[in-house]
C-alpha positions in Angstrom: -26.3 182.5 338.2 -23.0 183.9 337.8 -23.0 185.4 334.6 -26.6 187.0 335.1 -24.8 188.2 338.3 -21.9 189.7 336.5 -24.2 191.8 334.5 -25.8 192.8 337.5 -22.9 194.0 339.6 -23.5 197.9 338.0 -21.5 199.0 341.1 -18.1 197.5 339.6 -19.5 198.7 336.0 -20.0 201.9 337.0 -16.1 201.6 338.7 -14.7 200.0 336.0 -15.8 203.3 333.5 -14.2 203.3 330.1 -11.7 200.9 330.7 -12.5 197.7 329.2 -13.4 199.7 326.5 -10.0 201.3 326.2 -8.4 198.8 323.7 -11.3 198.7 321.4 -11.0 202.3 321.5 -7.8 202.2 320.4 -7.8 200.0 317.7 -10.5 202.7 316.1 -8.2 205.8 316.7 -5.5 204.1 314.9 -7.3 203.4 311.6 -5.9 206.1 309.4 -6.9 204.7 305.7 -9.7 202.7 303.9 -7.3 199.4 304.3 -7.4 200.0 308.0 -11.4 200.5 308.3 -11.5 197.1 306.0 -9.4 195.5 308.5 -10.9 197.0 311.4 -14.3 195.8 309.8 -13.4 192.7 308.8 -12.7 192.0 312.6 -15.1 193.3 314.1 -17.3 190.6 312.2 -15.2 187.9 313.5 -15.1 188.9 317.3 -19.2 190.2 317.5 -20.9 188.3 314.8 -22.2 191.6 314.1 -21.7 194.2 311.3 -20.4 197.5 311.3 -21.3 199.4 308.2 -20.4 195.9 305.8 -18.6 192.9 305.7 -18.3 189.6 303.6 -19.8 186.7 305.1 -20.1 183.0 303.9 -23.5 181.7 303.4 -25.6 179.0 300.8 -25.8 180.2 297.7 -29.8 181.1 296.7 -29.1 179.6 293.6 -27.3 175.9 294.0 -27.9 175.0 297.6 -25.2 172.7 297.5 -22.3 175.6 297.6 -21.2 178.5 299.9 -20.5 181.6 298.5 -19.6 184.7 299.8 -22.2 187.8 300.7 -21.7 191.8 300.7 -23.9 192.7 303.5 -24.3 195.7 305.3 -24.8 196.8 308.8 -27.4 198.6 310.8 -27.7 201.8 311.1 -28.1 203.8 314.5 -31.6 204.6 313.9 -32.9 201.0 313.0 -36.6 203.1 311.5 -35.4 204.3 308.0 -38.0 206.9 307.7 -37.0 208.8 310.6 -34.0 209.8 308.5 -36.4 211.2 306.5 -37.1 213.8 309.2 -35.4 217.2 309.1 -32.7 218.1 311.8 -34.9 219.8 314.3 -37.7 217.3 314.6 -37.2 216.3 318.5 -36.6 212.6 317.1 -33.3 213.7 315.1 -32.4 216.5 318.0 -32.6 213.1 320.7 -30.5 210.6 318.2 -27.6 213.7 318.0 -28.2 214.1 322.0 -27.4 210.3 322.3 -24.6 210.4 320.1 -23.1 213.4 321.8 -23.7 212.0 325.4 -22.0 208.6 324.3 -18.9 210.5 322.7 -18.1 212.5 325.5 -18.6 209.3 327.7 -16.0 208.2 325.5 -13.7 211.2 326.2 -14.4 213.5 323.6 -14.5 217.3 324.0 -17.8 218.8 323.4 -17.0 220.4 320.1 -15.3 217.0 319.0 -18.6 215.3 320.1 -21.0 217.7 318.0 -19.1 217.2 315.1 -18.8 213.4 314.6 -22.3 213.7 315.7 -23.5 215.6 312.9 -21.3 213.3 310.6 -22.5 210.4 311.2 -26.2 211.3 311.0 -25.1 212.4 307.6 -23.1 208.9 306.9 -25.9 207.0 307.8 -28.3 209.0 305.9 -26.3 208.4 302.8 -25.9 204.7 303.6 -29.9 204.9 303.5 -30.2 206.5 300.4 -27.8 204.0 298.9 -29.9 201.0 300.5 -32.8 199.1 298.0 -36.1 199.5 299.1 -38.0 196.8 301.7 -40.1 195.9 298.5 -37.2 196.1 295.8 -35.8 193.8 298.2 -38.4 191.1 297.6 -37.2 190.9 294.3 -34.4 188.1 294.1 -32.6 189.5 291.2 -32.1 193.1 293.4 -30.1 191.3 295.5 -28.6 188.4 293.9 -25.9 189.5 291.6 -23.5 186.6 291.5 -20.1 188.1 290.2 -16.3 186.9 290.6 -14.4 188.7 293.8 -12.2 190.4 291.2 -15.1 191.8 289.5 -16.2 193.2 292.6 -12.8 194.5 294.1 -12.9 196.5 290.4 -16.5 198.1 291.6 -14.6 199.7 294.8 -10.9 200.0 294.3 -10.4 202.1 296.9 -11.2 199.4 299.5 -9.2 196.6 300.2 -11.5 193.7 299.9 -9.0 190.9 300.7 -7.9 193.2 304.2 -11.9 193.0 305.2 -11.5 189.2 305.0 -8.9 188.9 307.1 
């Protein structure tokens, strides 16, 4: 009933704008280091039980059933079909994905220009985030994803990131 309904009222969506996305917004335009994108990540995890580009989650461990350890997982990327990254920049697929981006930055408030450019960007982040990612069958291996290692050993790997500010 009432919470279908409240989906269903586009009229006060559609009146409502960018508004309710205004603080979110906010909290993105203020991140200004790596230890404010950890931060920022490590909350977002906490209020969507989603991920944005990684996080550290709690889970069993594969190896003793009988203790939690924590995971390094990543997010999705925009274009959820890996090999259409593979695709070069004027394939219409690529040209629509940049379209949708654009449209949903200057939705946001973004100037044109602005728009194009984080655009382009982040079809390049996400296509490096790709590259990084193990193959669907390397991932059938355990031992390519199961690298148990103390959180200090870890925070060494990537010094430049805060791991302890993703957690909060």
């Amino acid at each position: 009933g009432d919470f279908y309904n409240s989906y269903m009222d586009v009229a006060s969506i559609d009146a409502a704008g960018m508004q309710p996305l205004r603080p979110e917004l906010g909290r993105i335009g203020a991140i200004a280091s790596l230890g404010d994108l950890a931060e920022y990540l490590g909350r977002y995890t906490l209020v969507t039980g989603d991920l944005a580009l990684l996080s550290i989650v709690p889970s069993t461990d594969r190896a003793d059933t009988t203790k939690t350890v924590f995971y390094v997982v990543g997010g999705k990327l925009g274009l959820l079909q890996g090999s259409l990254y593979e695709e070069e920049d004027d394939s219409p697929r690529i040209q629509a994905y940049l379209a949708f981006l654009r449209d949903s930055l200057g939705v946001a408030g973004l100037a044109p220009g602005d728009a194009k450019r984080l655009a382009d960007l982040t079809l390049d982040m996400e296509r490096s985030l790709l590259a990084a990612q193990i193959t669907p069958v390397e991932a059938v291996d355990p031992r390519n994803s199961y690298d148990p290692r103390p959180f200090s050993a870890l925070q060494a790997e990537i010094p430049a990131l805060d791991l302890n500010r993703l957690m909060k």
